[in-house]
C-alpha positions in Angstrom: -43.9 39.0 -42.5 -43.6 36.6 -40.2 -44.2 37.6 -36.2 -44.3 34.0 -35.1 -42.8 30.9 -35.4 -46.3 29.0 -35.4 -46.9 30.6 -38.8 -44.7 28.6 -40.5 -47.3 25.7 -40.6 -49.4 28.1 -42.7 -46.9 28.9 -45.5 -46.9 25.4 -46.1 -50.6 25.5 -47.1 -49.1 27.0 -50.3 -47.8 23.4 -51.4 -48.7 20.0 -52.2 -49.3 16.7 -50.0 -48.5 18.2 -47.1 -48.1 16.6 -43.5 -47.8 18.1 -40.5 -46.9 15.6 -37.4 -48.5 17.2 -33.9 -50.1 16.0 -31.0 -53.0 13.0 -30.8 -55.5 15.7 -29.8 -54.5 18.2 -32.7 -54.3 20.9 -30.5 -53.1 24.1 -33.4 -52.3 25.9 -30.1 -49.5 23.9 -29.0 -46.2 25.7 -28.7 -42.5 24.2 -30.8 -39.5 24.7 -29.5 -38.3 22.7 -33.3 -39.0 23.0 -36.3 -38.4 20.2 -39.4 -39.3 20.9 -42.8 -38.5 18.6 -45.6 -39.8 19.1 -48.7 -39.8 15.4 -51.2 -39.2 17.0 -55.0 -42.1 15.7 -56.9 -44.0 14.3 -54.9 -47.5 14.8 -55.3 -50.7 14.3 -52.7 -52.0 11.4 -55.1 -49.0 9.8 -54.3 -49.1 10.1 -50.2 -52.0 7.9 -50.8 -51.0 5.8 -52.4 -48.2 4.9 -50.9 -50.1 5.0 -47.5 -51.7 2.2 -48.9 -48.7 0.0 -49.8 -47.2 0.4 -46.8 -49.2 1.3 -43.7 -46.6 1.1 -41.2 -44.2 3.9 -43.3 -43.0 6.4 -41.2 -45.2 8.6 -43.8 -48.5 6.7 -42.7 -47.4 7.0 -38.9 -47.1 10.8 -39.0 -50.2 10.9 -40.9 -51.7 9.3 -37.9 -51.2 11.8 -35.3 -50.6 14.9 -38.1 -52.9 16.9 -40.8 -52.8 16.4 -44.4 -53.7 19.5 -46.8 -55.4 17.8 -49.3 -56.4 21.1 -50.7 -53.0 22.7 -51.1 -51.1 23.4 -54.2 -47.7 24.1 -55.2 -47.1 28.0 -57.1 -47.7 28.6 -60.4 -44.8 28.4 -62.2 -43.9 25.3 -60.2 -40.3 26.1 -60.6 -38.3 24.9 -57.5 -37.2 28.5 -56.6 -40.8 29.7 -56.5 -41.9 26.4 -54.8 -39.2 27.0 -52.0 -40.1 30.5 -51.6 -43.7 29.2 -51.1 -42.9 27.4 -48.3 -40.6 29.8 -46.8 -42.1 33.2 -47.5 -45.9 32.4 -47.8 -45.5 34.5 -51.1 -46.2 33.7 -54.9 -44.1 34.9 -57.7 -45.8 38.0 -58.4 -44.6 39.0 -54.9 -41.0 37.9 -54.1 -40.5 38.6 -57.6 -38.7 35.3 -58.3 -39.9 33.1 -61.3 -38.4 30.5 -62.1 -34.0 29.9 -61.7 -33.4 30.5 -65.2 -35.4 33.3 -66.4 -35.3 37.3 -67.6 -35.6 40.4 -65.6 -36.0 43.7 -67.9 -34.3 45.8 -64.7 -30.8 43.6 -64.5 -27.4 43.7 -66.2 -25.5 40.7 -67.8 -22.7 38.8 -66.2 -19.6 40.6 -66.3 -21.0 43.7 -67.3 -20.4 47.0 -65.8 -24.1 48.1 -65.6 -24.2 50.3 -68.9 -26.2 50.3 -71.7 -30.2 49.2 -71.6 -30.9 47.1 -68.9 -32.6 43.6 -69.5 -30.7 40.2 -68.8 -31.0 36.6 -68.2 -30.9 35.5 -64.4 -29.4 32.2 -64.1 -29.6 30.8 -60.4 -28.3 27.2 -61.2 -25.0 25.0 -61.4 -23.6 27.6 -63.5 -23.2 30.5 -61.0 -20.7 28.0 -59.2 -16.9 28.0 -59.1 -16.8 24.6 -60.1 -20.2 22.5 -60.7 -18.1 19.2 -61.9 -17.2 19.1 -58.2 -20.2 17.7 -55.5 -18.4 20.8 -53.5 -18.2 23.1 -56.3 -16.8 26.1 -54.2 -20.3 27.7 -53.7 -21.1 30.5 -55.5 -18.8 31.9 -57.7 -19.5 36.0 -57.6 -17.9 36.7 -61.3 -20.8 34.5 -62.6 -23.9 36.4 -61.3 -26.0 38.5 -62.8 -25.6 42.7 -61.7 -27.7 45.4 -60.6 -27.3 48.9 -59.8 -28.1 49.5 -56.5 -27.3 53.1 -54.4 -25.7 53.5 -58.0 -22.9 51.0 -58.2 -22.9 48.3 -60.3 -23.0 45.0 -57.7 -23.2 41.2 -58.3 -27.1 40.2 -57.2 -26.8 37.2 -55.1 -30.1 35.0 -55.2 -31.1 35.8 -51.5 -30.6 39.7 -52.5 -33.4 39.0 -55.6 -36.3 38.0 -53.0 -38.6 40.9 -52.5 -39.5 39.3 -49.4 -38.1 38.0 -46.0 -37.9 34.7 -45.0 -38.9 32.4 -42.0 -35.4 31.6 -41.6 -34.5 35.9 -41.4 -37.1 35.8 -38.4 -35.7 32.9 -36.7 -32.0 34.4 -37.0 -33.5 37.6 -36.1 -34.3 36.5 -32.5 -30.9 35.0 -32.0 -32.0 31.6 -33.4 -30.1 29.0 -35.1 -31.0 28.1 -38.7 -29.9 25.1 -40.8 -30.8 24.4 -44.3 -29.8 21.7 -47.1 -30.4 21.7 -51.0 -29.3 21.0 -54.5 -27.4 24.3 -55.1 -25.1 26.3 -53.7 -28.1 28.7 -55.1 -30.0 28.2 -52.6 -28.4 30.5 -50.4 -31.7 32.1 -51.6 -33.4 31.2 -48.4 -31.1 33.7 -46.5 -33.7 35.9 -47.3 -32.7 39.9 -48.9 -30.7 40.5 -45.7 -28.6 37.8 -46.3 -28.8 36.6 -42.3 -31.3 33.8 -42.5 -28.8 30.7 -42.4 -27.1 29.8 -39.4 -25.0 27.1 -41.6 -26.3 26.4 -45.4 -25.1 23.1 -46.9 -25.4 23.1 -50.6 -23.6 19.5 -52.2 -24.2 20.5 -55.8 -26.6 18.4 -57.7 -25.2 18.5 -61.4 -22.2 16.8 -60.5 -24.0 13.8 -60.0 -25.2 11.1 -62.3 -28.8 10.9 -63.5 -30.3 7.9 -62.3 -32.2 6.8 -59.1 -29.5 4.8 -57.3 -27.0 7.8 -57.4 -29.5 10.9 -56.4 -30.4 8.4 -53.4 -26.3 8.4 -52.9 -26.7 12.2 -53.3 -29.5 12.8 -51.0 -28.1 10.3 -48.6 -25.6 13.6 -47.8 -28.7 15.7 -46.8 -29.7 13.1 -44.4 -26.6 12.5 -43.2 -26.8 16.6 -42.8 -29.9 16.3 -40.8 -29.0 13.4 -37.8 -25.3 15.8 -38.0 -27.1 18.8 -36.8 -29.6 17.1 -34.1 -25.9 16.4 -33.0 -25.6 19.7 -33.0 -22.6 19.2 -35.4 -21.8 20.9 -38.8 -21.3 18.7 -41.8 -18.1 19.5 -43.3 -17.9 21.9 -46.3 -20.9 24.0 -44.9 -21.2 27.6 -45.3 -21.3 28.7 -41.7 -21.5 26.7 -38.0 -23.9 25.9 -35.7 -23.8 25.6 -31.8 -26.2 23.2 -30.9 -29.5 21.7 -32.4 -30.4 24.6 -34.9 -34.0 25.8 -33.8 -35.4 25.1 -37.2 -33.6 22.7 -40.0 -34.3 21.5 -43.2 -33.9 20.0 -46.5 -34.9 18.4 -49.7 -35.2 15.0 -51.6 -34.3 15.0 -55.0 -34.8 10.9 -55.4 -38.1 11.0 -56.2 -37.9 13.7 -59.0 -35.5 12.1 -60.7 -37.1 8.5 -60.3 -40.4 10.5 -61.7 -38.7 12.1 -64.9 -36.6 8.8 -65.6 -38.9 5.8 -65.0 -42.1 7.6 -64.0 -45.3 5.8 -63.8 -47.1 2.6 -65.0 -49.9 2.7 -68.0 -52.6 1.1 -66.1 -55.0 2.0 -63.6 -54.2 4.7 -60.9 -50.8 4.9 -62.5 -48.9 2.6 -60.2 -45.0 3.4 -58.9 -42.5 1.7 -61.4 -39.9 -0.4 -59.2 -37.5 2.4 -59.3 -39.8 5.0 -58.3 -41.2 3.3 -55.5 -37.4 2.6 -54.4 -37.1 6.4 -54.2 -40.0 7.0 -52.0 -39.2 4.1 -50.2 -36.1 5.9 -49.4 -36.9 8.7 -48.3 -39.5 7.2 -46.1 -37.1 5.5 -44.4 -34.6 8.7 -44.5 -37.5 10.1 -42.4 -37.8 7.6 -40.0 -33.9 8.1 -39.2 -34.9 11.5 -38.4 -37.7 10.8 -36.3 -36.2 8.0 -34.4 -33.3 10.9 -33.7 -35.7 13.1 -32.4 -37.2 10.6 -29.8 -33.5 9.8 -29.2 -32.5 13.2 -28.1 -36.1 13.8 -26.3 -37.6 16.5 -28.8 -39.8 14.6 -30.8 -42.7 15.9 -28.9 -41.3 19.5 -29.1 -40.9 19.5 -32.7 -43.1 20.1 -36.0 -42.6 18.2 -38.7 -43.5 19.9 -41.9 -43.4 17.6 -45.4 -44.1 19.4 -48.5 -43.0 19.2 -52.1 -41.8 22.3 -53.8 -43.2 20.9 -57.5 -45.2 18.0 -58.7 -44.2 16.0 -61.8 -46.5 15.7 -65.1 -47.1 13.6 -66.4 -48.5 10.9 -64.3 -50.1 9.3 -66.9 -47.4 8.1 -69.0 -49.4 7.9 -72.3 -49.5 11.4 -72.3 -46.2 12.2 -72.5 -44.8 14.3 -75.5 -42.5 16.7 -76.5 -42.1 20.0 -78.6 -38.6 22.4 -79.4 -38.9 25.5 -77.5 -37.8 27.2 -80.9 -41.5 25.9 -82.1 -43.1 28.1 -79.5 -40.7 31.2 -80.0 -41.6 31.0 -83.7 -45.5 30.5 -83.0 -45.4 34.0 -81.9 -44.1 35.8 -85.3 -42.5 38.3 -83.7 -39.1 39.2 -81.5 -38.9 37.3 -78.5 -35.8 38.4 -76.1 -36.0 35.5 -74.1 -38.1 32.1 -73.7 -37.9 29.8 -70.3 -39.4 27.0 -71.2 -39.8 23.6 -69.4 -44.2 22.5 -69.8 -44.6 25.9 -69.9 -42.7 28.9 -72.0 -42.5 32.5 -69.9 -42.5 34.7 -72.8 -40.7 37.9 -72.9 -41.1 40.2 -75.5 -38.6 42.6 -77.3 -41.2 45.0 -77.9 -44.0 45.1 -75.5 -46.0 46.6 -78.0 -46.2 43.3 -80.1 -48.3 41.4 -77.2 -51.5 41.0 -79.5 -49.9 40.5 -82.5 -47.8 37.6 -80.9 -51.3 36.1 -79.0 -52.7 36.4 -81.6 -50.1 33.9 -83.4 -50.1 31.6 -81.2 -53.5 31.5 -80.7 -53.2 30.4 -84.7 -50.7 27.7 -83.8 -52.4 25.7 -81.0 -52.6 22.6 -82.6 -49.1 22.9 -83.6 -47.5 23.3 -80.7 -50.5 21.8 -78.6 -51.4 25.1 -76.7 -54.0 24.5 -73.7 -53.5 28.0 -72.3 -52.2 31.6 -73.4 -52.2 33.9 -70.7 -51.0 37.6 -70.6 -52.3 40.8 -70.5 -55.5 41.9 -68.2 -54.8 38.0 -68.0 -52.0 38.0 -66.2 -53.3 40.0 -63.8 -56.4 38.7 -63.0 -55.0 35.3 -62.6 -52.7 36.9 -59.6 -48.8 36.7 -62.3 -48.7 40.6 -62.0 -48.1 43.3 -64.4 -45.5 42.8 -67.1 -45.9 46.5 -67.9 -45.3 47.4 -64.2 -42.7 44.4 -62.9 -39.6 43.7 -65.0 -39.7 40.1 -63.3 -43.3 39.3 -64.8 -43.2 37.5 -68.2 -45.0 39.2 -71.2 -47.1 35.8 -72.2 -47.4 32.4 -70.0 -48.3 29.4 -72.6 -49.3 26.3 -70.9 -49.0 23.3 -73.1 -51.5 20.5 -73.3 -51.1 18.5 -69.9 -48.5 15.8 -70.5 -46.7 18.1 -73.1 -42.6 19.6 -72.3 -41.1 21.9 -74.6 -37.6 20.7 -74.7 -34.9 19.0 -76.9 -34.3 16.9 -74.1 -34.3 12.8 -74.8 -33.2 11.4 -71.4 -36.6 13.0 -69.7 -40.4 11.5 -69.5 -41.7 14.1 -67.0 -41.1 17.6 -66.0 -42.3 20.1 -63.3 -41.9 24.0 -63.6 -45.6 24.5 -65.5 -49.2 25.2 -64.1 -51.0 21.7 -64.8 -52.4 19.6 -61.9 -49.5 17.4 -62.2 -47.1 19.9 -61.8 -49.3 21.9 -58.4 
């Protein structure tokens, strides 16, 4: 829960490079009447510094001058974007809001289109696919026919994302006390942040992601909309094809970058010493560096820059860094490793294992633990495992996966041949 606003500066010590722009004193008892959170997609703290060094008049570096850093935080393990947004939002890991990953399994749901009969068990997709339309930047928002069900006060309902979160949100309080909320992001899906009520967003603006070309240049076009979302509602304007309207400057507003993610799993990093930005890469941060500074110079425009936090997370890192250790293994490789039934696999640099039979688990550990060269295993975790390491209890919570394999940094299970990088697992890269 969240009682006060001036807790929301320590749900971000859940992610990485994180900034928080206050007063030259530091004084942590200073009351906001604003909050702005931001989170850059990929960005990790190695790469605040080194970017602070390139250019030390960045509107990064100035905030760093008068904020903190937490050089100590770390995104959630998975390092999924939901669960990293959730982070930030909730203070809560996955083993508590119950959200994974935004394609994964739930042993308690029902399949799309289904009328809730039969055994229960079914993938939850919260991407570009629950949309009316995800060819279209405005895709129609969610489309209700393609969600997953669930049986609740015994009738079979659709289960938006927000009614999935175990938890409530910062943005639930906020709207709560008669607050306005604003919030930007890839997906329509991300009408998760409303929070299990459904009442956390004043106005949500969700320009969907997939309809956009792959490259550097056209996510910049893409985020370009966010920021253009941002200066709109220190206007105290709503950008058009938003999902509700604000009154005047919402109370607390946010977004993400998605430049630098793709710049990162695109063109990545150079092979030499402390892994230098490639040109594209650094045009991304560069970017959204200045993106920032359009926000901050609005702020001191409209006389609120000293009544506002800034807060600058990521949701995810990126691995690899280091180039030379990228590689790549089929999914199918990992599902076979464990020699027996597996009803579903997420899989990204790390496979969430569910099993068709729970009873299985050692034989299928046991498996894999005979394949780790194979499919270059660095971790197996599951069992007495799985709890210990704070995932949960897969016999307990139909959201927790039966086995976690983490993959040799710098390894992605996929098909994929347009990616070098890839965020979702529990490496250093990716937290």
């Amino acid at each position: 829960m969240f009682p006060r606003l001036a807790l929301v500066a320590t749900a971000v010590a859940a992610l990485a490079g994180c900034i928080r722009a206050d007063d030259d004193d530091h004084n942590e008892d200073r009351n906001y009447k604003y909050v702005a959170v931001f989170s850059i997609d990929g960005f990790h703290g190695s790469d605040v510094q080194k970017y602070v060094s390139m250019r030390p008049k960045s509107t990064i570096a100035e905030l760093l001058e008068t904020g903190y850093e937490y050089t100590n935080a770390y995104c959630p393990a998975p390092s999924d974007s939901f669960p990293g947004t959730l982070a930030l939002f909730t203070g809560a890991f996955p083993r508590t809001t119950g959200v994974w990953y935004d394609d994964i399994w739930d042993r308690s749901l029902y399949p799309v289109g289904s009328d809730c009969s039969g055994p229960p068990g079914a993938e939850i997709a919260y991407d570009e696919s629950i949309d009316f339309d995800s060819t279209k930047l405005f895709s129609g928002g969610i489309n209700p026919s393609n969600l997953p069900k669930a049986l609740v006060g015994g009738n079979c309902v659709a289960l938006y994302p927000h009614a999935r979160l175990r938890v409530n949100t910062v943005w639930e309080v906020l709207t709560s006390k008669g607050k306005e909320t604003a919030y930007t992001d890839k997906h329509p899906a991300y009408d998760l942040v409303r929070g299990p009520s459904g009442k956390g967003l004043t106005s949500g603006y969700f320009p969907e992601i997939a309809a956009v070309p792959v490259t550097v240049d056209d996510t910049i076009t893409y985020d370009n909309l966010h920021v253009d979302a941002f200066l709109d509602w220190l206007n105290g304007a709503t950008p058009p094809n938003s999902e509700g309207t604000i009154s005047g400057i919402p109370t607390m507003f946010g977004g993400n970058f998605q430049a630098v993610s793709v710049g990162q799993k695109t063109v990545g990093y150079v092979a030499a010493p402390n892994f230098p930005f490639t040109p594209d890469l650094l045009k991304a941060i560069d970017f959204v560096d200045a993106s920032l500074g359009k926000v901050v110079a609005a702020l001191k425009a409209k006389k609120i820059y000293d009544d506002t936090l800034i807060i600058i997370a990521s949701k995810h890192g990126q691995t690899p860094i280091d180039p030379t250790k990228y590689g790549k293994i089929a999914p199918k490789a990992v599902t076979n490793a464990t020699g027996v039934p597996v009803t579903w696999q997420t899989s990204d640099d790390i496979a969430l294992i569910f099993l068709e039979n729970q009873g299985d688990l050692q034989t299928a550990v046991k498996n894999l633990n005979g394949n780790r060269t194979a499919v270059k295993i660095n971790d197996i975790i599951s069992d007495g495992g799985l709890i210990a390491q704070g995932f949960g209890d897969p016999a307990k919570d139909p959201a927790v996966p039966d086995i976690i394999v983490a993959p040799i940094p710098g390894i992605i299970y996929t098909t994929s041949t347009a990616k070098i990088a890839e965020h979702g697992g529990i490496s250093e890269d990716d937290r």
